[in-house]
PQR file with spaces between the fields and no chain letter, atoms N, CA, C, O and H, PARSE charges and radii, in Angstrom:
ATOM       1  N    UNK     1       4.894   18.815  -12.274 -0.4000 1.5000
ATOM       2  CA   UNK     1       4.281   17.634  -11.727 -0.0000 2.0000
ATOM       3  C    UNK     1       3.930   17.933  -10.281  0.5500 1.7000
ATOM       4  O    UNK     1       4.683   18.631   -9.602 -0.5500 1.4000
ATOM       5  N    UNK     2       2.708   17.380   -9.748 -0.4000 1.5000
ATOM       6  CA   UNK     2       2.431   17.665   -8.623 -0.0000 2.0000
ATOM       7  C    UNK     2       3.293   16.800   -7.662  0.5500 1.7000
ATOM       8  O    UNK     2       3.855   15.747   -7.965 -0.5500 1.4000
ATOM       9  H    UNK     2       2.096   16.813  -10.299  0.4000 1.0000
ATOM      10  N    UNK     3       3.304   17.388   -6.512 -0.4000 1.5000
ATOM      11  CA   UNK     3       3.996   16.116   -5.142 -0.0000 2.0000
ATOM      12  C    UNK     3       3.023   14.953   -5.027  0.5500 1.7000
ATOM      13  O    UNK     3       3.404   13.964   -4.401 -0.5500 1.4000
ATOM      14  H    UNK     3       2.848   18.243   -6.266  0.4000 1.0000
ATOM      15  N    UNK     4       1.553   14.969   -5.674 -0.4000 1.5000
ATOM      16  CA   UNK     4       0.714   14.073   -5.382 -0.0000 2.0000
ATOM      17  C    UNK     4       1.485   12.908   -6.246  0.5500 1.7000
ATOM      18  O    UNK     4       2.049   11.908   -5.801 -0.5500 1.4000
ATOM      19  H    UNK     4       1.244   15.773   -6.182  0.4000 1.0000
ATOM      20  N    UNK     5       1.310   13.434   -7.958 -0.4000 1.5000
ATOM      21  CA   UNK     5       2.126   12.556   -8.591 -0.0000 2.0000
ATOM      22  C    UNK     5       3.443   11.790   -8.604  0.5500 1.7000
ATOM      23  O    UNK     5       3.810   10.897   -9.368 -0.5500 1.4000
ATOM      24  H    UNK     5       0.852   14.246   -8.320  0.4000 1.0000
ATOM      25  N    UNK     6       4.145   12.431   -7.433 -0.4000 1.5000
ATOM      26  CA   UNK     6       5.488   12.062   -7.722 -0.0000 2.0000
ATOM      27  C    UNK     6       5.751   11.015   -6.325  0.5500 1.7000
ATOM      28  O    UNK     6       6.360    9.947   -6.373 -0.5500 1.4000
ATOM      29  H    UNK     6       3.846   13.156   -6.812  0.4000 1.0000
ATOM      30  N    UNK     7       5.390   11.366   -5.614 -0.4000 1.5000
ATOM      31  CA   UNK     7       4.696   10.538   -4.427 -0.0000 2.0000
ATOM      32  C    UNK     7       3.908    9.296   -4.524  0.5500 1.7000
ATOM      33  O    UNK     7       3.830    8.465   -3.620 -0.5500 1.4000
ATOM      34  H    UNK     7       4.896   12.234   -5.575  0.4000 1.0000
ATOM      35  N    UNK     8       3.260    9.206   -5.804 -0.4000 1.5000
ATOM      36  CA   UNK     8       2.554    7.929   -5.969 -0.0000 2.0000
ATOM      37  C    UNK     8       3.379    6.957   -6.812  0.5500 1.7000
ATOM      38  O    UNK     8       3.481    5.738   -6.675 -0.5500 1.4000
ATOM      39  H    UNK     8       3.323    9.882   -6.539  0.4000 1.0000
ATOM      40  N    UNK     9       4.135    8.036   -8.022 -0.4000 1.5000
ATOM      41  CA   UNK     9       5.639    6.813   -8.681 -0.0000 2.0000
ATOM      42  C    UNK     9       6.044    6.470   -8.077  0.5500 1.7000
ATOM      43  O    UNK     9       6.263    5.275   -8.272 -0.5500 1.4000
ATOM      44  H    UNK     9       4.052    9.026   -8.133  0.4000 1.0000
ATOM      45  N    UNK    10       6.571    7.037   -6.762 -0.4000 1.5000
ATOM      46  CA   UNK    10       7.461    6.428   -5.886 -0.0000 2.0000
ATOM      47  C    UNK    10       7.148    5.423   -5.354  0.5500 1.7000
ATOM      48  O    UNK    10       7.946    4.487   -5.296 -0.5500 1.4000
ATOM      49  H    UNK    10       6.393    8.009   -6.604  0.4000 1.0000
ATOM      50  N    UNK    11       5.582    5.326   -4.687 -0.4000 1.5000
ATOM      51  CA   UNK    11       5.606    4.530   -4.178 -0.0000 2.0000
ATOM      52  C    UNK    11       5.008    3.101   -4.661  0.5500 1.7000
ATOM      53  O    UNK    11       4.809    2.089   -3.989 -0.5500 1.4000
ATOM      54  H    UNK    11       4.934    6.086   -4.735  0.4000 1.0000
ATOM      55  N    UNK    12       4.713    3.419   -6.478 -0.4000 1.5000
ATOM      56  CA   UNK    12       4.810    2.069   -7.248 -0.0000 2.0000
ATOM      57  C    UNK    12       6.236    0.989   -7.698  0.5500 1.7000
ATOM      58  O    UNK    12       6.522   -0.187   -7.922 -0.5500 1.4000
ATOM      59  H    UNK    12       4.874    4.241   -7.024  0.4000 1.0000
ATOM      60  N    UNK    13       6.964    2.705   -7.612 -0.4000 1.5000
ATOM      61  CA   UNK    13       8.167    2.203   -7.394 -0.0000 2.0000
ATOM      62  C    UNK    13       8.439    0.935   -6.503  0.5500 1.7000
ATOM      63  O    UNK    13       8.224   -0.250   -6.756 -0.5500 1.4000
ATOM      64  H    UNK    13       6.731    3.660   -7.430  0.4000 1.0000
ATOM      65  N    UNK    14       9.010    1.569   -5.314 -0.4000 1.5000
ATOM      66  CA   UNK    14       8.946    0.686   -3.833 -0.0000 2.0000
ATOM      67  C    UNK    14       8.299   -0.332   -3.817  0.5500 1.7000
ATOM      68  O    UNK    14       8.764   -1.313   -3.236 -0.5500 1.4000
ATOM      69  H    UNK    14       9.186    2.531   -5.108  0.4000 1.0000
ATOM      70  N    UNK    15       6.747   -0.407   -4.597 -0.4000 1.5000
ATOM      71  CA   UNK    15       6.169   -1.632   -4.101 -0.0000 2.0000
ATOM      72  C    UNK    15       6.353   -2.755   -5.807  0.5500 1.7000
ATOM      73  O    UNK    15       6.039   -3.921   -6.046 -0.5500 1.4000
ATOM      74  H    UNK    15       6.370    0.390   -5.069  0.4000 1.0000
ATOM      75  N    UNK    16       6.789   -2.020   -6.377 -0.4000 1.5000
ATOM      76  CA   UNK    16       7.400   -2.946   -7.626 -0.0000 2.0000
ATOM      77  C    UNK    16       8.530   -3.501   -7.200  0.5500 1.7000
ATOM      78  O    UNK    16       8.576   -4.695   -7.494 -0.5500 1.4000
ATOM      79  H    UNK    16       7.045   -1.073   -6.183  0.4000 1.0000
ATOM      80  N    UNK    17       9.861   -2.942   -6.376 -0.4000 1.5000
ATOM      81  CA   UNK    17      10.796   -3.378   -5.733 -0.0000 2.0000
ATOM      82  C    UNK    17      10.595   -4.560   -4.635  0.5500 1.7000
ATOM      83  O    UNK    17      11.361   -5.524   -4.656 -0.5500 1.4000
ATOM      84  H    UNK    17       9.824   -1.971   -6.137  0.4000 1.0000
ATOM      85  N    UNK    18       9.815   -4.493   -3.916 -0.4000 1.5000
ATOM      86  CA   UNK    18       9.331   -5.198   -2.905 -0.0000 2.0000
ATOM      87  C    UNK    18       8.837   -6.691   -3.735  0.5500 1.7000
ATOM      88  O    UNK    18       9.636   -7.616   -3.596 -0.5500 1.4000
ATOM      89  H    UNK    18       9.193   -3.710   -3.899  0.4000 1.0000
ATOM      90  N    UNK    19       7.757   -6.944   -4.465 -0.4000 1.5000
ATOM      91  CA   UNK    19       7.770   -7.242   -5.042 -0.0000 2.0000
ATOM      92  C    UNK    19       8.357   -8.264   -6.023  0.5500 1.7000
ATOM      93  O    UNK    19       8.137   -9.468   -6.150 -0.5500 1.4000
ATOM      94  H    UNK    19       7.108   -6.192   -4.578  0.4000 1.0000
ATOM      95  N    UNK    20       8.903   -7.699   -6.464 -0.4000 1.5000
ATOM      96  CA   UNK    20      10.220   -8.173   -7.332 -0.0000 2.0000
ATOM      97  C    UNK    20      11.076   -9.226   -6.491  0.5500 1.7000
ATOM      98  O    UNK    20      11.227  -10.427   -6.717 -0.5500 1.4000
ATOM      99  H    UNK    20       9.081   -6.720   -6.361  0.4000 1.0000
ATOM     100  N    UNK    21      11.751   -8.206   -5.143 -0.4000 1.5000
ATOM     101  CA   UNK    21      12.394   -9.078   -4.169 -0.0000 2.0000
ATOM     102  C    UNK    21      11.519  -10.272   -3.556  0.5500 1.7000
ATOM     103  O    UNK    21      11.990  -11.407   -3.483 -0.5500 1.4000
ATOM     104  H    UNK    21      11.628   -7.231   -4.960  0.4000 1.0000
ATOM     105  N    UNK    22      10.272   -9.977   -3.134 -0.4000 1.5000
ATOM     106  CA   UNK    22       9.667  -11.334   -2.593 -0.0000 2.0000
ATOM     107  C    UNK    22       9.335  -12.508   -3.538  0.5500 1.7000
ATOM     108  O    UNK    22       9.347  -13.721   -3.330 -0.5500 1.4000
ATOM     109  H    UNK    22       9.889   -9.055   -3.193  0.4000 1.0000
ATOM     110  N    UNK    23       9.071  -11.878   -4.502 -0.4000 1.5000
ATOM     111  CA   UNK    23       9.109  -13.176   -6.247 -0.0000 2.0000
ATOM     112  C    UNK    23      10.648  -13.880   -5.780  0.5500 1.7000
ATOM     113  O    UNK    23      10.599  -15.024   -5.330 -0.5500 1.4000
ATOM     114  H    UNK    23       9.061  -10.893   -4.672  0.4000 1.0000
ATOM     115  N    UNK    24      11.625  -13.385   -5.857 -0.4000 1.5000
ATOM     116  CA   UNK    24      13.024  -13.679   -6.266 -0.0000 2.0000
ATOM     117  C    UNK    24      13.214  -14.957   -4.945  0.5500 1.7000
ATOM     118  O    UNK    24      13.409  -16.135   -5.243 -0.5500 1.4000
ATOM     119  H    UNK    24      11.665  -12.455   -6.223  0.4000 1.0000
ATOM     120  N    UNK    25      13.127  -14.525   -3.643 -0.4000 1.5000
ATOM     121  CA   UNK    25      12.959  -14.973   -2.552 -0.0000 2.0000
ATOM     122  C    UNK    25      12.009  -16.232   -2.471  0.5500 1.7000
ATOM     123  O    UNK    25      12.502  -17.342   -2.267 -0.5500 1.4000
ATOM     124  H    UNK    25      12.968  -13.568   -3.400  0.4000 1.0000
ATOM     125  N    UNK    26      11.299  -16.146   -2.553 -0.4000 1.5000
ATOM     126  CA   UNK    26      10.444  -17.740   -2.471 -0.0000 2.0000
ATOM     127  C    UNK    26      10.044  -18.230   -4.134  0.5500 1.7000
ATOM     128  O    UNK    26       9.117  -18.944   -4.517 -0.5500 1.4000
ATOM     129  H    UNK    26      10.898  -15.245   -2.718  0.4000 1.0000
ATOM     130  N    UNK    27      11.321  -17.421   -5.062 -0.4000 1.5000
ATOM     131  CA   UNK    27      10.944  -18.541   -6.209 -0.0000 2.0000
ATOM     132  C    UNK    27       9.342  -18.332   -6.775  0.5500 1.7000
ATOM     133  O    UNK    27       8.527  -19.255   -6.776 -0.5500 1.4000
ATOM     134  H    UNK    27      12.074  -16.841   -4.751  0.4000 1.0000
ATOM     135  N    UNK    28       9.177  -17.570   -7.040 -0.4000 1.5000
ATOM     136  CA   UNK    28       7.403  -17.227   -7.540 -0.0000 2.0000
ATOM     137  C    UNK    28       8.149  -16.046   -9.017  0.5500 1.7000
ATOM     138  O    UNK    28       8.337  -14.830   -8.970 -0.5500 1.4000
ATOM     139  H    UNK    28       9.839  -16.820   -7.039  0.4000 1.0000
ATOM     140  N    UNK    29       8.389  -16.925  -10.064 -0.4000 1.5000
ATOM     141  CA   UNK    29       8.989  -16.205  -11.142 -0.0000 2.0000
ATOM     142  C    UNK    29       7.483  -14.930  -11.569  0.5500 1.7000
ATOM     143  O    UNK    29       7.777  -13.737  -11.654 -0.5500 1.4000
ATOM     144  H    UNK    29       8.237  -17.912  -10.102  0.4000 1.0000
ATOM     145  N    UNK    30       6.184  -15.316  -11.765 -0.4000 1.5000
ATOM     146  CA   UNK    30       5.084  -14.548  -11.682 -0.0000 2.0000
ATOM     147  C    UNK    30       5.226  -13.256  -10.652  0.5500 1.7000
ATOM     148  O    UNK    30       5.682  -12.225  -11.147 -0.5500 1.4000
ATOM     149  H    UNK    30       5.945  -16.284  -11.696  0.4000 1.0000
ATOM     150  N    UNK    31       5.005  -13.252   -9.799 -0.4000 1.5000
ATOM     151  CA   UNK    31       5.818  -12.259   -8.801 -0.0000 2.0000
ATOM     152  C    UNK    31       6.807  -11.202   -8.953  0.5500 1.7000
ATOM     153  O    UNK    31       6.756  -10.029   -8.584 -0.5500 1.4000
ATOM     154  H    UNK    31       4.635  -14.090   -9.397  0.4000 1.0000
ATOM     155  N    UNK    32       7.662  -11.805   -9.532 -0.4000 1.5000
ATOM     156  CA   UNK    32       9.063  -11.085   -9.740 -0.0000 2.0000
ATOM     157  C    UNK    32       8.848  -10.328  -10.716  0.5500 1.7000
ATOM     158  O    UNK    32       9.237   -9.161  -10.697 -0.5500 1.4000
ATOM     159  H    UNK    32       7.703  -12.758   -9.832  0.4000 1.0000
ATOM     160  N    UNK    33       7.954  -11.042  -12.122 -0.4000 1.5000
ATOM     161  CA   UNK    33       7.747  -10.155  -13.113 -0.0000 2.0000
ATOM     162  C    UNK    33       6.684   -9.372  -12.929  0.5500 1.7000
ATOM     163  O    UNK    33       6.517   -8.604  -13.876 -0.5500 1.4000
ATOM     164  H    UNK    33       7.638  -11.990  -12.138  0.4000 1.0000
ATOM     165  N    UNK    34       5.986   -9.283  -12.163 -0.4000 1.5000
ATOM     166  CA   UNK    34       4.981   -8.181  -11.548 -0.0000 2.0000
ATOM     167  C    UNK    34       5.680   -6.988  -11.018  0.5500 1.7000
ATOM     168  O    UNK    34       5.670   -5.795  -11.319 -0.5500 1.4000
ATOM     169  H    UNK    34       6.122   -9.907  -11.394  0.4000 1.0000
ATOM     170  N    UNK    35       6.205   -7.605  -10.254 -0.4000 1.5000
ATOM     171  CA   UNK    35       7.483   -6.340   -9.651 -0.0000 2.0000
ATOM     172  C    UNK    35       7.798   -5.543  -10.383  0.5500 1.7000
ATOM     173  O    UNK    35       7.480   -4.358  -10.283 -0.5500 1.4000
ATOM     174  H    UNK    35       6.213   -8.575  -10.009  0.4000 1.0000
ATOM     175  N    UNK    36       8.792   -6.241  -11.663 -0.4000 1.5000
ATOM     176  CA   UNK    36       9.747   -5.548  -12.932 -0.0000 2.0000
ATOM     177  C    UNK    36       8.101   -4.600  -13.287  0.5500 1.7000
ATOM     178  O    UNK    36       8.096   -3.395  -13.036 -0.5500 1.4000
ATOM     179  H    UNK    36       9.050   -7.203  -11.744  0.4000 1.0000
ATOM     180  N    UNK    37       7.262   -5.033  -13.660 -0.4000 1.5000
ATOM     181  CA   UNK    37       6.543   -4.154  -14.484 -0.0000 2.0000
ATOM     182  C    UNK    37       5.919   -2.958  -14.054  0.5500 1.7000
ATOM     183  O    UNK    37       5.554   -1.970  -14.692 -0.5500 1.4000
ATOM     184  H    UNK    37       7.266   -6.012  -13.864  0.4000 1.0000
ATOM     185  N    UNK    38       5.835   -3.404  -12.117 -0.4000 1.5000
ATOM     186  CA   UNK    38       5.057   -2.204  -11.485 -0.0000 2.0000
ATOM     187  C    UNK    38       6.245   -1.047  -11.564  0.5500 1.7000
ATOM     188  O    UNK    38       5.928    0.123  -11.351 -0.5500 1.4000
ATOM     189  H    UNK    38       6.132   -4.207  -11.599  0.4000 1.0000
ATOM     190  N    UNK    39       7.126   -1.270  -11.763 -0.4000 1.5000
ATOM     191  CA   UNK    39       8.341   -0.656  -11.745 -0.0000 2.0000
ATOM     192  C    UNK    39       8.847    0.239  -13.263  0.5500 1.7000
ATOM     193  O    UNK    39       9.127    1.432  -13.375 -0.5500 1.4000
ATOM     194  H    UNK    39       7.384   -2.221  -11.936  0.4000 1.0000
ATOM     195  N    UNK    40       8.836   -0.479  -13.956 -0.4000 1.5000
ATOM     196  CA   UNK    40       8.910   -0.093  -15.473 -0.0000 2.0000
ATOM     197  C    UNK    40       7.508    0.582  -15.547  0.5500 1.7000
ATOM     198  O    UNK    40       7.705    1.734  -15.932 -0.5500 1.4000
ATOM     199  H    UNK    40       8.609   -1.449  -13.865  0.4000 1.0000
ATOM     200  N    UNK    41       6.409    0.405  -15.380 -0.4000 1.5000
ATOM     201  CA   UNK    41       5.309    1.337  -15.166 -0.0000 2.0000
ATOM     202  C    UNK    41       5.440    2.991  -14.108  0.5500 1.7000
ATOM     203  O    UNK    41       4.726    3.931  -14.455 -0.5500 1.4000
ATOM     204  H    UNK    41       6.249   -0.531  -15.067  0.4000 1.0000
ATOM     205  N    UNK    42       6.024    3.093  -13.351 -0.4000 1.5000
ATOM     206  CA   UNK    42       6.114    3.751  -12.255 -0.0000 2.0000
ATOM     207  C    UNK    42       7.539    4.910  -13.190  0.5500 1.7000
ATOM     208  O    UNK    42       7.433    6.135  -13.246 -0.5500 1.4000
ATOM     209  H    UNK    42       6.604    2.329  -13.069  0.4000 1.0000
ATOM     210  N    UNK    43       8.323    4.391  -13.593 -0.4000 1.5000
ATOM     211  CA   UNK    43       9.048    4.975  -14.415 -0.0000 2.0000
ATOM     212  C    UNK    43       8.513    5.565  -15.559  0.5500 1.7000
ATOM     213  O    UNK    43       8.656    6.776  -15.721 -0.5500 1.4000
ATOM     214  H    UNK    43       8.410    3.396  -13.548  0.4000 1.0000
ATOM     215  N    UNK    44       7.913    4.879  -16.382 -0.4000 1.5000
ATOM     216  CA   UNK    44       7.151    5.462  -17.502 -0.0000 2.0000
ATOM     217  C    UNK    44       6.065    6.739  -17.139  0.5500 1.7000
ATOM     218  O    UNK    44       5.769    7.638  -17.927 -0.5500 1.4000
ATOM     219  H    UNK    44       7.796    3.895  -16.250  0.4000 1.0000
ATOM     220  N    UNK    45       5.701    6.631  -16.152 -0.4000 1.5000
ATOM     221  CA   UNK    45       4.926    7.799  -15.610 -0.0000 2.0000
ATOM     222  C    UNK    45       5.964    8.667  -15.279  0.5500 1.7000
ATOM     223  O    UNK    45       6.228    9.747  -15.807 -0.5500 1.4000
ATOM     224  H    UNK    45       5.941    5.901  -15.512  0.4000 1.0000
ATOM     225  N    UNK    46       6.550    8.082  -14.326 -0.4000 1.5000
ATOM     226  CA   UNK    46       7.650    9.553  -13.963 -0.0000 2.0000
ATOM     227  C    UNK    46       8.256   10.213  -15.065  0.5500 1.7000
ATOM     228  O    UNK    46       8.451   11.409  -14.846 -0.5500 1.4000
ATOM     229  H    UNK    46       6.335    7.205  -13.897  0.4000 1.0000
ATOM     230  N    UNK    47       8.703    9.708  -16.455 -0.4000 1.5000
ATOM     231  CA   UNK    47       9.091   10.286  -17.680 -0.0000 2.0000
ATOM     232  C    UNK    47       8.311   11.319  -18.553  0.5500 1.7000
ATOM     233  O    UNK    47       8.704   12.378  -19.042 -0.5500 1.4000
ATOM     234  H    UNK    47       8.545    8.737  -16.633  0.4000 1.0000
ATOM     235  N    UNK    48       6.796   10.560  -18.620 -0.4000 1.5000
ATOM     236  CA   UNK    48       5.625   11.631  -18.974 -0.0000 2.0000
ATOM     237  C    UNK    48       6.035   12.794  -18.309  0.5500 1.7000
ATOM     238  O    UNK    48       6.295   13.834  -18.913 -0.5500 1.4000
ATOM     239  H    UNK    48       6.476    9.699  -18.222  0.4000 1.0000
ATOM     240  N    UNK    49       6.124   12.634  -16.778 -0.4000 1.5000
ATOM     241  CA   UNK    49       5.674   14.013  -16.067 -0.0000 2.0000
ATOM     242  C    UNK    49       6.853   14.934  -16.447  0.5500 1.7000
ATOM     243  O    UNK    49       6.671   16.122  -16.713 -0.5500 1.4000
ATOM     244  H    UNK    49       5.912   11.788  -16.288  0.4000 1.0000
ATOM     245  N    UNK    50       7.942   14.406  -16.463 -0.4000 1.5000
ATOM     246  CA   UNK    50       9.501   15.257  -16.495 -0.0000 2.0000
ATOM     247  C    UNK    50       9.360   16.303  -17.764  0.5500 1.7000
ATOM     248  O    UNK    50       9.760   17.462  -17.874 -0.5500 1.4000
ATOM     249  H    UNK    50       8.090   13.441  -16.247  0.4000 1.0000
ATOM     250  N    UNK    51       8.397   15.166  -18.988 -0.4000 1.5000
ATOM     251  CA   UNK    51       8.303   15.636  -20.207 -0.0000 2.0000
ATOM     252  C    UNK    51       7.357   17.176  -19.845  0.5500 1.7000
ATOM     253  O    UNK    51       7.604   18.276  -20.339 -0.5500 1.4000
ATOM     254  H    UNK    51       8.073   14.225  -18.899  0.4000 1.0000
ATOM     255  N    UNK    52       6.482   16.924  -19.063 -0.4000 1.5000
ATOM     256  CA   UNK    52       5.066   17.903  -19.251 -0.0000 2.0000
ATOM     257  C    UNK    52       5.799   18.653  -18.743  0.5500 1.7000
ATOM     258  O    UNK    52       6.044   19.654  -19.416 -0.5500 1.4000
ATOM     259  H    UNK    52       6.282   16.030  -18.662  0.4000 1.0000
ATOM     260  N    UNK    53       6.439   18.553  -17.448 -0.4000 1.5000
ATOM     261  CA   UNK    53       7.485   19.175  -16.392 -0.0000 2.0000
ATOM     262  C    UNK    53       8.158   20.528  -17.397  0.5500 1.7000
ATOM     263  O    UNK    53       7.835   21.716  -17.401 -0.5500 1.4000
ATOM     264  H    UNK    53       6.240   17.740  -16.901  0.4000 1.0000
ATOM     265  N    UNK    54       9.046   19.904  -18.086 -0.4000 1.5000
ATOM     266  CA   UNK    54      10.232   20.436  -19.144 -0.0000 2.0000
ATOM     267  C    UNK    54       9.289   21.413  -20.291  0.5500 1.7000
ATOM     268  O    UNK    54       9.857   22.468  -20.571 -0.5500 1.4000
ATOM     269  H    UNK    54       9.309   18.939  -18.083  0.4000 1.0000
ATOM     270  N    UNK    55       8.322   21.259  -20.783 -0.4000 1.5000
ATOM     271  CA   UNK    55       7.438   21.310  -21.720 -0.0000 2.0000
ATOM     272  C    UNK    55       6.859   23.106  -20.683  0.5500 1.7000
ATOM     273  O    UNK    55       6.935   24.202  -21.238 -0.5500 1.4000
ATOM     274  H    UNK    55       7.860   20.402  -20.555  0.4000 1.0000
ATOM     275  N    UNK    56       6.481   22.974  -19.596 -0.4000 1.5000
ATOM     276  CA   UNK    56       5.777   23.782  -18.899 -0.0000 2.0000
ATOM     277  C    UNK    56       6.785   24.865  -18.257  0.5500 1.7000
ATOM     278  O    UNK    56       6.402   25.927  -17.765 -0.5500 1.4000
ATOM     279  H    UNK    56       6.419   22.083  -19.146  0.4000 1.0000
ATOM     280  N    UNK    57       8.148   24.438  -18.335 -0.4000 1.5000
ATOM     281  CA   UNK    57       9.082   25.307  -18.086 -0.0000 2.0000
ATOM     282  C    UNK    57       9.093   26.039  -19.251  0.5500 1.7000
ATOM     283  O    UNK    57       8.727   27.213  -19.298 -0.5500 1.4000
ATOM     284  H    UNK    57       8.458   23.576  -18.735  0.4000 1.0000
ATOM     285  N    UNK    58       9.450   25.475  -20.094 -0.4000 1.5000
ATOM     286  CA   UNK    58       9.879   26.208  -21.677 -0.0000 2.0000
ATOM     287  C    UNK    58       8.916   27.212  -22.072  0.5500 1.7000
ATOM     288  O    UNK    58       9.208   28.231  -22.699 -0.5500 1.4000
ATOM     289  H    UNK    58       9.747   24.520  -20.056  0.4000 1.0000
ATOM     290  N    UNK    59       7.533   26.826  -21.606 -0.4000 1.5000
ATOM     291  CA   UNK    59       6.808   28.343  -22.098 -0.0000 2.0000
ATOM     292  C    UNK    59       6.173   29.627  -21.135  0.5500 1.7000
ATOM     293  O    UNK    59       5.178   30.348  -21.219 -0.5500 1.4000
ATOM     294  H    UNK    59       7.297   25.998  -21.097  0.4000 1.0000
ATOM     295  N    UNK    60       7.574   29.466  -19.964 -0.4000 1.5000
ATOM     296  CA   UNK    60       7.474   30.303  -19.739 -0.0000 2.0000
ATOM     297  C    UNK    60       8.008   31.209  -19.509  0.5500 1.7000
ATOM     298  O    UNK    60       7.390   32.235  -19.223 -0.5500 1.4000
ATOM     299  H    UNK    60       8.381   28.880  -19.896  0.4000 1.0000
């Protein structure tokens, strides 16, 4: 996986976290579940890559 890629989960990460917390904070349940998903999205990518990651080790 590139640093480009892993650098950008992260920082869907973070802003799914953020997110999440400012939903929770002023009560905006919409919000919060935006958060959870930018987050559960940001993960699901990072898993692909680990896979291609693991996949690209093995043949070589």
């Amino acid at each position: 996986m590139g640093l480009g890629d892993k650098i950008s989960n992260a920082a869907q990460d973070a802003k799914g976290k953020i997110k999440e917390g400012t939903g929770d904070a002023i009560d905006n349940e919409q919000m919060e579940a935006e958060g959870k998903m930018d987050q559960v999205s940001a993960d699901a990518k990072q898993a692909g890559e680990n896979v291609k990651d693991g996949f690209r080790d093995a043949t070589r």
